[in-house]
KEKOLDREN-30802 format. One record per residue: y, x, z negated of N, C-alpha, C, O in turn. Coordinates in steps of 0.001 Angstrom, whole numbers, plus 500000, padded with zeros to 6 digits. Atoms other than C-alpha are relative to their C-alpha. Example, Ala and Ser with C-alpha at 12.3 -4.5 7.8 and 13.67 -1.06 7.14 Angstrom:
2
> n_Y / n_X / n_Z / ca_Y / ca_X / ca_Z / c_Y / c_X / c_Z / o_Y / o_X / o_Z
> 498810 / 500890 / 500000 / 495500 / 512300 / 492200 / 501200 / 500900 / 500000 / 501181 / 501936 / 499335
> 498810 / 499180 / 500060 / 498940 / 513670 / 492860 / 501090 / 499230 / 499270 / 502198 / 499739 / 499101
end
This chain:
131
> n_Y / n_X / n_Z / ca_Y / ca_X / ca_Z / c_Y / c_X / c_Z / o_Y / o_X / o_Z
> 498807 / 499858 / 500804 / 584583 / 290055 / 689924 / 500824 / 501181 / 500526 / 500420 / 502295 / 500859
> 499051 / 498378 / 499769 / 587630 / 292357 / 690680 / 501341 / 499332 / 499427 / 501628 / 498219 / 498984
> 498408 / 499886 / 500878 / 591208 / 292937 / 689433 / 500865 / 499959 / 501401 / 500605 / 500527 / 502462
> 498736 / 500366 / 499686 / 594437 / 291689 / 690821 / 501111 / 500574 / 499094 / 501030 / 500860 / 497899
> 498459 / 499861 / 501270 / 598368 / 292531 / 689656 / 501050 / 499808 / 501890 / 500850 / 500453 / 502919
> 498836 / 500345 / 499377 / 601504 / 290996 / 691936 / 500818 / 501599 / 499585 / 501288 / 501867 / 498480
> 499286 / 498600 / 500159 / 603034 / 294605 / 692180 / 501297 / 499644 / 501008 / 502330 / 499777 / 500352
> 498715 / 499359 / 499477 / 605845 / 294554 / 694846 / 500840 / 498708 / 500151 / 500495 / 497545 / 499941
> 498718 / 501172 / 499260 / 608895 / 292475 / 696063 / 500484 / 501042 / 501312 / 501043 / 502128 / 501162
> 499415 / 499842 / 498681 / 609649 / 293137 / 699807 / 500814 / 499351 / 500240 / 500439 / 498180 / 500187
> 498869 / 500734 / 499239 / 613391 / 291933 / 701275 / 499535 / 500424 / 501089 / 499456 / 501651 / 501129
> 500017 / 499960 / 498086 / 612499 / 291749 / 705365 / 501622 / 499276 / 500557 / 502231 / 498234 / 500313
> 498640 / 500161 / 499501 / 615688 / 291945 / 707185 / 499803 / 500224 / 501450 / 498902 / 501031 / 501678
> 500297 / 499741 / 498721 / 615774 / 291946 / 710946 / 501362 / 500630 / 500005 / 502112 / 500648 / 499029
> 499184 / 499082 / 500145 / 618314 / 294216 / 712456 / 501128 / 499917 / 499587 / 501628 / 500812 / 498906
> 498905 / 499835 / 500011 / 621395 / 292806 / 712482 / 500348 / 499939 / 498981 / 501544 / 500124 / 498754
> 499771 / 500573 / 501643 / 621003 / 291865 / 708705 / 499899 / 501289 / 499064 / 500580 / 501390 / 498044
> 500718 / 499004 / 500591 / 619211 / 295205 / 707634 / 500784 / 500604 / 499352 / 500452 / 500774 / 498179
> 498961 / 498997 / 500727 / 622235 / 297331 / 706652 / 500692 / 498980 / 498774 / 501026 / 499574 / 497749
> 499180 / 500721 / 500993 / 623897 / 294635 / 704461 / 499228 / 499421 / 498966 / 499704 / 499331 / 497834
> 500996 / 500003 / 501070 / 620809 / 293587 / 702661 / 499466 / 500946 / 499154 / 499300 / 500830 / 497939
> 500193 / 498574 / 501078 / 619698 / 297346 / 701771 / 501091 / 500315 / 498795 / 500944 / 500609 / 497609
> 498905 / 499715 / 501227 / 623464 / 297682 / 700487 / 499857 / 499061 / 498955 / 499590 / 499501 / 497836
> 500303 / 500905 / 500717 / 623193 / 294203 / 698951 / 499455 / 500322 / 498485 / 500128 / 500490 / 497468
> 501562 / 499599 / 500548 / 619749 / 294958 / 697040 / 500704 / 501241 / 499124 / 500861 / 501090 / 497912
> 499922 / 498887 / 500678 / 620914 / 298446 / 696101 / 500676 / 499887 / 498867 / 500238 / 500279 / 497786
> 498951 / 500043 / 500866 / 623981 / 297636 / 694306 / 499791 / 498490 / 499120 / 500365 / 498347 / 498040
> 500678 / 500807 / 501007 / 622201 / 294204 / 693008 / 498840 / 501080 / 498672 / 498950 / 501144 / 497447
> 500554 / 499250 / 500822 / 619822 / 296483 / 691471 / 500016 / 501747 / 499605 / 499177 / 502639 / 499477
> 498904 / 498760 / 500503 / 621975 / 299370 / 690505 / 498932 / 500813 / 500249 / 498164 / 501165 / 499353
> 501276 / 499137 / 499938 / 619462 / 301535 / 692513 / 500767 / 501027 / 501638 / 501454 / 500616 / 502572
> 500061 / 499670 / 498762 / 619677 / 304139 / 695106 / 498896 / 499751 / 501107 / 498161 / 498781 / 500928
> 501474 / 500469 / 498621 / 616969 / 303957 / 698365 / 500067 / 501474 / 500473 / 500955 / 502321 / 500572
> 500371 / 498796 / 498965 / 614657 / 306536 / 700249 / 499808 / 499306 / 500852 / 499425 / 498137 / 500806
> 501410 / 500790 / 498416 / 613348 / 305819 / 703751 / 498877 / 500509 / 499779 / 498797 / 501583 / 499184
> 500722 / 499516 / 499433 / 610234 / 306038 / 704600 / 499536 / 500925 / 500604 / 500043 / 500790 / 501718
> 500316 / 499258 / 499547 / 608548 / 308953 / 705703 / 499295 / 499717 / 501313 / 499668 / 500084 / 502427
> 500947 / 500505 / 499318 / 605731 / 307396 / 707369 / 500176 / 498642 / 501042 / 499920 / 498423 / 502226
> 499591 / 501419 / 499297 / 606925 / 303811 / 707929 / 501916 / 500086 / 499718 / 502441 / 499739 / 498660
> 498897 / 499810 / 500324 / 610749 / 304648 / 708597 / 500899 / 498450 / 499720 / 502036 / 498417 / 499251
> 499125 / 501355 / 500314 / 611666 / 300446 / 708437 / 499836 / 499851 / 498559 / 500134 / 498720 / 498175
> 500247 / 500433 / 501255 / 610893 / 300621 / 704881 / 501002 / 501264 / 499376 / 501036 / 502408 / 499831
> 499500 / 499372 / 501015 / 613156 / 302020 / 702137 / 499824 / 499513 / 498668 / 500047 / 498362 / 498292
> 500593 / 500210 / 501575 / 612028 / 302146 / 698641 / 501511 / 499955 / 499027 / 502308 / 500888 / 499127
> 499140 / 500209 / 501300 / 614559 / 301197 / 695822 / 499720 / 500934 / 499157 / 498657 / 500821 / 498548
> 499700 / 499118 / 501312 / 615442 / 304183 / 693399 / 499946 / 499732 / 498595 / 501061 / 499611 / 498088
> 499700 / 500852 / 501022 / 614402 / 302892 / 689947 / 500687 / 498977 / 499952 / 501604 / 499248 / 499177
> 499526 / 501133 / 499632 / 615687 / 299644 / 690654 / 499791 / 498994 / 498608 / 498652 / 499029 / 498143
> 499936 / 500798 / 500964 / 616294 / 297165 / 687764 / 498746 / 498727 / 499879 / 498895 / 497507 / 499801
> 501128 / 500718 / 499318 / 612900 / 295840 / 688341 / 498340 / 500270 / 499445 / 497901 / 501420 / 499480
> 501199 / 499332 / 501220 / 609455 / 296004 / 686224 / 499014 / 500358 / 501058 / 498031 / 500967 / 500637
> 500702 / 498980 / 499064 / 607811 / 297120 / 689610 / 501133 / 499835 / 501325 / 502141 / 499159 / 501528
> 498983 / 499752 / 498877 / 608870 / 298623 / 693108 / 500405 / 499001 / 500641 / 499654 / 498028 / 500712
> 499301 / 500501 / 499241 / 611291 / 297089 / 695158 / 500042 / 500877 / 502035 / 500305 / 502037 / 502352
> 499728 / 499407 / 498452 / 611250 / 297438 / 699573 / 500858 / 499327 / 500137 / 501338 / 498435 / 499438
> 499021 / 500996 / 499336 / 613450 / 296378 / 701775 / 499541 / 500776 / 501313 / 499461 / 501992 / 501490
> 501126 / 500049 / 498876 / 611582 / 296034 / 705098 / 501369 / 499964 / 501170 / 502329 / 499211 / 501012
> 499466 / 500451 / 498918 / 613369 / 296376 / 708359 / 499402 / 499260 / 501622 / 499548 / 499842 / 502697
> 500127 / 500300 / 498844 / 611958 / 293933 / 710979 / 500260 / 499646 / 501133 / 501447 / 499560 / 501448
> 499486 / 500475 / 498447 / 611833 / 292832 / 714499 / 500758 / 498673 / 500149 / 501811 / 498345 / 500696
> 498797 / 501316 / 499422 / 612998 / 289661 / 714637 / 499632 / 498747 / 499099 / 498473 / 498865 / 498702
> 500177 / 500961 / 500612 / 613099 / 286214 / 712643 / 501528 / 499955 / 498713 / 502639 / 500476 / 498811
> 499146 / 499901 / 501090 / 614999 / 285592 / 709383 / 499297 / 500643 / 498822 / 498154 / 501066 / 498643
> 499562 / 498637 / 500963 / 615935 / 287511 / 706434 / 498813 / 498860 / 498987 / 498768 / 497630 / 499001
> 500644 / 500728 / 500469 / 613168 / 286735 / 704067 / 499379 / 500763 / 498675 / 499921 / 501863 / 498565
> 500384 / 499338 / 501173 / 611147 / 287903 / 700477 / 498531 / 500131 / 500135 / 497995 / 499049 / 499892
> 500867 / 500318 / 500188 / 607983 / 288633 / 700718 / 498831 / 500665 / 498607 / 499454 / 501483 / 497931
> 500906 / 499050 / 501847 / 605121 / 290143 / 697208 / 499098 / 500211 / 500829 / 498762 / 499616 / 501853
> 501334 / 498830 / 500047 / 602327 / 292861 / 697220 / 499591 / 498977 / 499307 / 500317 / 498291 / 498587
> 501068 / 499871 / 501373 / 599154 / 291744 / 695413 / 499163 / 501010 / 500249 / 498602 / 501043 / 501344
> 500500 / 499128 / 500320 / 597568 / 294682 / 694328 / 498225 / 499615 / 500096 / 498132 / 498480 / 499630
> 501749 / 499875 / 500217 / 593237 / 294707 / 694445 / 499134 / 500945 / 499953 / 499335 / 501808 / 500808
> 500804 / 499133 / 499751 / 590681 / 296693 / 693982 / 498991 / 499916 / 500500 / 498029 / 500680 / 500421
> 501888 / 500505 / 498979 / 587954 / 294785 / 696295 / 501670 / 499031 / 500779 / 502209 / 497969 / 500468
> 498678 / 500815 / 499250 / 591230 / 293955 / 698795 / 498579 / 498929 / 500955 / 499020 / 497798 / 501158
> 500584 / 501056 / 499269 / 587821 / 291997 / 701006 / 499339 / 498764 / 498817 / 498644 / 497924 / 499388
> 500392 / 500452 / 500930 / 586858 / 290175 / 697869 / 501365 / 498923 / 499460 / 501178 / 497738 / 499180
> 499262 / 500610 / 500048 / 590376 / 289200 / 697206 / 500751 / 498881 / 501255 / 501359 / 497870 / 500905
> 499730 / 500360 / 498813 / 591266 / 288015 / 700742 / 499759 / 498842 / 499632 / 500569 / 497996 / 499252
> 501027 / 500818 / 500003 / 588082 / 285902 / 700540 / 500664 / 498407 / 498993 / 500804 / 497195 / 499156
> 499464 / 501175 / 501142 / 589500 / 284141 / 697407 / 501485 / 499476 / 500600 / 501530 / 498246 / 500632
> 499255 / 500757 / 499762 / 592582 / 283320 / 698581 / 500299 / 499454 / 501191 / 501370 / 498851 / 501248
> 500491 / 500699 / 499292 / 591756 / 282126 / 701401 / 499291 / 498939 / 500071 / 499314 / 498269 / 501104
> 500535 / 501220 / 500147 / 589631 / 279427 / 700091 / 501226 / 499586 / 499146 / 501365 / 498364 / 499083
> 498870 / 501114 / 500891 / 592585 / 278373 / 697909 / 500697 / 499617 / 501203 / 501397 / 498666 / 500857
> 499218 / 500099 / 499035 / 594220 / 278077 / 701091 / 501187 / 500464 / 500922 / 501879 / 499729 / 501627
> 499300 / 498753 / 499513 / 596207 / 281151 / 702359 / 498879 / 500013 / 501558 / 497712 / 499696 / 501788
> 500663 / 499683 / 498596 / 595486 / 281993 / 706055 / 500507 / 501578 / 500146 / 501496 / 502115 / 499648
> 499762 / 498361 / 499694 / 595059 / 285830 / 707485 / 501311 / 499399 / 501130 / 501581 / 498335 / 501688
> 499072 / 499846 / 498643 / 597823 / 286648 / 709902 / 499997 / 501154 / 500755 / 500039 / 501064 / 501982
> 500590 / 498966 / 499605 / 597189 / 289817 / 710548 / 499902 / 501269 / 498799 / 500531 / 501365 / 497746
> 500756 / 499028 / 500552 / 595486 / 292813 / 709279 / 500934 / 501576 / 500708 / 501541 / 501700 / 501771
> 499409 / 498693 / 499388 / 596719 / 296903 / 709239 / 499255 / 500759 / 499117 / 498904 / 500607 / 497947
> 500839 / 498175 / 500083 / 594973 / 300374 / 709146 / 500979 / 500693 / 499602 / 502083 / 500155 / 499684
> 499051 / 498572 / 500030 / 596834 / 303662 / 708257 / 499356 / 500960 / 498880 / 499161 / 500813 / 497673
> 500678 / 498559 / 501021 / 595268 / 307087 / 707007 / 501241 / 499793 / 499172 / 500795 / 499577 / 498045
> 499183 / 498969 / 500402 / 598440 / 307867 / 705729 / 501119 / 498932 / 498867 / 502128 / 499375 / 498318
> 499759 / 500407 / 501285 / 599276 / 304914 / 703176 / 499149 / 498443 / 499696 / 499578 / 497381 / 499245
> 500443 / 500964 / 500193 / 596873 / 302725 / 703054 / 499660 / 498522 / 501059 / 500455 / 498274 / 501966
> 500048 / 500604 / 499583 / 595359 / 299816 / 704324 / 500755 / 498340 / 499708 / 500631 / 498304 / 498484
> 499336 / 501729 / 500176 / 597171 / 295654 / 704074 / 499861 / 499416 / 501324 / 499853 / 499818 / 502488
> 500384 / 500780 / 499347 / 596473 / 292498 / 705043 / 501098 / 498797 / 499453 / 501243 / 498341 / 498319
> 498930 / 501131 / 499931 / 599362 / 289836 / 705862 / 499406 / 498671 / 499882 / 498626 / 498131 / 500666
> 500505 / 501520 / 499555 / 598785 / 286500 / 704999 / 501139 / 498895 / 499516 / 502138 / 498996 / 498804
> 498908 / 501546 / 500261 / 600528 / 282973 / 704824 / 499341 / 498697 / 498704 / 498327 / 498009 / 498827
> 500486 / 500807 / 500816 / 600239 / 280876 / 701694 / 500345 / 498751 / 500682 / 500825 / 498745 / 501816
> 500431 / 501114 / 498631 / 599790 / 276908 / 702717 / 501614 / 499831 / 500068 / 502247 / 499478 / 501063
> 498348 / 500363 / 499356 / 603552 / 276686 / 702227 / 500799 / 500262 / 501244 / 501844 / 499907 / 501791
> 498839 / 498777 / 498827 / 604498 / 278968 / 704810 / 500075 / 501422 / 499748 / 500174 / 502207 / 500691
> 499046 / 498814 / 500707 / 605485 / 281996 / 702559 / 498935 / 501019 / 500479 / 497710 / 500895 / 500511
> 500841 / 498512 / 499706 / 604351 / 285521 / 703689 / 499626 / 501032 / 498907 / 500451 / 501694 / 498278
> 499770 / 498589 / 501013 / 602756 / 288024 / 701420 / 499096 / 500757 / 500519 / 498584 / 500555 / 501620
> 501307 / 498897 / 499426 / 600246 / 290939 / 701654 / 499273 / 500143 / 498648 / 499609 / 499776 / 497522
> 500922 / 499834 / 501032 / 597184 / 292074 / 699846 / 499646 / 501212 / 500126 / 499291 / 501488 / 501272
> 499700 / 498564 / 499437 / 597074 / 295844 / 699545 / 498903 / 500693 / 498651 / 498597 / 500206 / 497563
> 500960 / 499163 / 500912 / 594679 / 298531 / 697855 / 500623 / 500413 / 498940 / 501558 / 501208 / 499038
> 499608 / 499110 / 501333 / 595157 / 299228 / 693971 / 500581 / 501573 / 499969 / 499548 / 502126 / 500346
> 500004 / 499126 / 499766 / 596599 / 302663 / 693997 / 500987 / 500378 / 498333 / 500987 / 501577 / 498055
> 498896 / 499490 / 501260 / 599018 / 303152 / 690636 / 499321 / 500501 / 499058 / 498117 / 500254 / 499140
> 500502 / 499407 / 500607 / 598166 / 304874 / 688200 / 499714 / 498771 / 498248 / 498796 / 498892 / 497436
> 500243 / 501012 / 500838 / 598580 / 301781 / 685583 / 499665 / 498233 / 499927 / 499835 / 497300 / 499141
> 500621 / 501314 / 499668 / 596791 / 299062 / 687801 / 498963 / 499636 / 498866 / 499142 / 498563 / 498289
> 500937 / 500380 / 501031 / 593592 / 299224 / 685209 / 500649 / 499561 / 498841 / 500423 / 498460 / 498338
> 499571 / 501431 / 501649 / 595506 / 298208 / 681935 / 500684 / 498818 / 500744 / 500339 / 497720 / 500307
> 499498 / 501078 / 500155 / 597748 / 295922 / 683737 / 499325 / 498994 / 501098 / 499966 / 497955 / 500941
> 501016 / 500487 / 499174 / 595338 / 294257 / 686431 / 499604 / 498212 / 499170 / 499542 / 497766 / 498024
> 500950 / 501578 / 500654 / 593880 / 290568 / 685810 / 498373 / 500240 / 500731 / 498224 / 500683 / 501870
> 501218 / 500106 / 499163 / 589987 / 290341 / 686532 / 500139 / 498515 / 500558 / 500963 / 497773 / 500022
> 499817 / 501144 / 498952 / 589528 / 287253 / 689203 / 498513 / 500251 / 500602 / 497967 / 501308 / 500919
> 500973 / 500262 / 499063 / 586595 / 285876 / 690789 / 498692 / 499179 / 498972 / 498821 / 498824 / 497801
> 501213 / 500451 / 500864 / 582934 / 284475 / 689710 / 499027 / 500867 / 500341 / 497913 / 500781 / 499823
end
């Protein structure tokens, strides 16, 4: 058994899109943006009109796209499970310095990640999952 919670919404913008989607986004959700410290393609939404955080991802190349956090606190436990529902890995990432996530593709196509619990109000709002 472990706990789940759908925490983020990521906009991925490749370059030429990146500046007009951040503005977009910002002024959709009457929010200012930081960059990144660590990961400078990412800017976080300023209180954003939004019952959790908002990114807006700047990538390499493809189209402009949405992708969700799920939150875990057994992120190899959760993988596992959705992966037998039918999600495939795509790739996997390390980093001392915010954590570890793991990219994957639901069977539709759609991209999300699965990322380590870290908030301070994952335990009340969390779902338990598994057998």
């Amino acid at each position: 058994m472990h706990r789940i919670l759908l925490r983020t919404v990521c906009f991925d913008f490749p370059p030429e899109a990146h500046d007009a989607g951040l503005a977009f986004w910002q002024a959709a959700l009457a929010s200012g943006a930081t960059q990144g410290r660590h990961y400078p393609e990412y800017h976080v939404l300023d209180h954003p009109a939004a019952l959790g955080p908002v990114f807006v991802q700047q990538i390499q190349d493809g189209t402009s796209r949405v992708h969700l956090d799920i939150e875990s606190d057994d992120v190899p436990a959760e993988i596992a499970r959705l992966t037998n529902a039918g999600a495939s890995v795509v790739a996997e990432h390390r980093s001392e310095t915010v954590g570890d996530w793991t990219v994957l593709r639901d069977p539709t196509g759609l991209l999300f990640c699965v990322v380590t619990a870290h908030d301070d109000d994952f335990s009340e709002r969390a779902m338990t999952v598994g057998g």
